[in-house]
DRENLUM-177397 format. One record per residue (C-alpha): residue number from 0; residue in one letter; y negated, z, x negated. Coordinates in nm, 3 decimals. Layout:
<pts>
+-----+---------+---------+---------+---------+
: num : residuo :       v :       w :       u :
+-----+---------+---------+---------+---------+
: NUM :       A :       Y :       Z :       X :
...
+-----+---------+---------+---------+---------+
</pts>
This chain:
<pts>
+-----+---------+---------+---------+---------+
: num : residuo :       v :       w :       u :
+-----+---------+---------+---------+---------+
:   0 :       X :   3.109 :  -0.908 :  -1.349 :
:   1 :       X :   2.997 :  -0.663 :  -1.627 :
:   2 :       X :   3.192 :  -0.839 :  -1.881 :
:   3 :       X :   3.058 :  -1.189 :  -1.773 :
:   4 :       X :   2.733 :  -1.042 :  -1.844 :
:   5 :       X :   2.809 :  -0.887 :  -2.141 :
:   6 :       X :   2.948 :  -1.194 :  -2.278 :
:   7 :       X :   2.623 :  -1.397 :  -2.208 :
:   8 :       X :   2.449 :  -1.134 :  -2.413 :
:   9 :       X :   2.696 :  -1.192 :  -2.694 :
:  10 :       X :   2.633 :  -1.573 :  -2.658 :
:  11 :       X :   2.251 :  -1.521 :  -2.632 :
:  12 :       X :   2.287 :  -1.314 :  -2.948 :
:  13 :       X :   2.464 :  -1.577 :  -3.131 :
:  14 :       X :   2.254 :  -1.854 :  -3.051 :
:  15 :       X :   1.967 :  -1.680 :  -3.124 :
:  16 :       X :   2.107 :  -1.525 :  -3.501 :
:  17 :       X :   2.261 :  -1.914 :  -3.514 :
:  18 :       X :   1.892 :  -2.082 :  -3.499 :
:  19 :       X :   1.726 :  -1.857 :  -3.717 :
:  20 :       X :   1.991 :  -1.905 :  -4.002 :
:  21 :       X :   1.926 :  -2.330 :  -3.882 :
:  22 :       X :   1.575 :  -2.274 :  -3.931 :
:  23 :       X :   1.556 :  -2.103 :  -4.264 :
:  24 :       X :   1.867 :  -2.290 :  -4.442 :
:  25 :       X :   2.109 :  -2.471 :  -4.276 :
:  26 :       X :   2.398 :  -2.453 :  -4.001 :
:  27 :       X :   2.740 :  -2.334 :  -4.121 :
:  28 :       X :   2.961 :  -2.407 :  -3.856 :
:  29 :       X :   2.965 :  -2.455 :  -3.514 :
:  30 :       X :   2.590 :  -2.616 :  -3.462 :
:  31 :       X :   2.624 :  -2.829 :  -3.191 :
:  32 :       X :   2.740 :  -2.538 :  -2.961 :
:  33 :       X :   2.550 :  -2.265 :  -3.137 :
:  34 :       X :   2.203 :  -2.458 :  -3.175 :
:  35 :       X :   2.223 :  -2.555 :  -2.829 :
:  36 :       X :   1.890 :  -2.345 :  -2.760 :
:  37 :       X :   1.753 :  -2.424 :  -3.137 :
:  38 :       X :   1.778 :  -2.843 :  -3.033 :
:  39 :       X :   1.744 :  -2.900 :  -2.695 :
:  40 :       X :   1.498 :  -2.599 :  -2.531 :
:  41 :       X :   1.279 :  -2.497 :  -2.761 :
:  42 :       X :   1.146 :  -2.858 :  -2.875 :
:  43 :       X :   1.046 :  -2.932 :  -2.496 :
:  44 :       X :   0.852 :  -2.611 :  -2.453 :
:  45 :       X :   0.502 :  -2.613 :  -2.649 :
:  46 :       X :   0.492 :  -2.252 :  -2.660 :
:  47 :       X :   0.832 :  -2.228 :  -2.853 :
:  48 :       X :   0.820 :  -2.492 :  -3.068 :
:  49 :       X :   0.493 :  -2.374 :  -3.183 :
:  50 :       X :   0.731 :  -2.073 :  -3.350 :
:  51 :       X :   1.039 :  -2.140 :  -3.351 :
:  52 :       X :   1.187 :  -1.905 :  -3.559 :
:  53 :       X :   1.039 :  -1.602 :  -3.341 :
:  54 :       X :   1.190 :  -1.768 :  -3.036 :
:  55 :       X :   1.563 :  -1.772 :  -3.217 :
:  56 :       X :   1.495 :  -1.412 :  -3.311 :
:  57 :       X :   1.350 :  -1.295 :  -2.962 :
:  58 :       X :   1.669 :  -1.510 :  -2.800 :
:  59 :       X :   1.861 :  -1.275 :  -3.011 :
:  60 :       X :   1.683 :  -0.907 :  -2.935 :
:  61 :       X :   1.700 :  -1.026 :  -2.542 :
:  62 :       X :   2.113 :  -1.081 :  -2.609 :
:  63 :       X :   2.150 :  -0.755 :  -2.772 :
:  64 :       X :   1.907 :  -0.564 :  -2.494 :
:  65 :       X :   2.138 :  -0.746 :  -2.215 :
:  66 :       X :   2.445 :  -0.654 :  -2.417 :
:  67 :       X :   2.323 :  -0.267 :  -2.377 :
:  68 :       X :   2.166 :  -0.258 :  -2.057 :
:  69 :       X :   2.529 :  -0.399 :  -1.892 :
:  70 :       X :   2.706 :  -0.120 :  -2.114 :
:  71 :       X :   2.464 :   0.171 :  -2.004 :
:  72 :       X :   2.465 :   0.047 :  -1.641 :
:  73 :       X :   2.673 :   0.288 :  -1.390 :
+-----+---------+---------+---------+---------+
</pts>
């Protein structure tokens, strides 16, 4: 279970680095999996798509603290 977890962290942490790169240049590779948060969720939520580039960048900090917290967890 803690490596599910971890993995969704490591997802979460991609998605998150993936958008902001989307944001501020362009997508590389892999956009259609990677800016699946970028496209589809943060356009139907006012609050996010007010600022999107902090939500990409908080969707990232939340991946790495969920990475962590999994690793430090007995």
């Amino acid at each position: 279970m803690r490596k599910a977890i971890q993995f969704t962290g490591f997802v979460m942490l991609l998605q998150g680095v993936s958008g902001a790169i989307d944001h501020l240049l362009m997508q590389p590779f892999m956009g259609a999996i990677l800016n699946f948060f970028n496209r589809v969720v943060i356009p139907r939520v006012d609050l996010l798509a007010a600022h999107p580039l902090f939500a990409n960048l908080a969707l990232a900090v939340l991946g790495v603290v969920l990475i962590i917290a999994t690793d430090r967890s007995p």
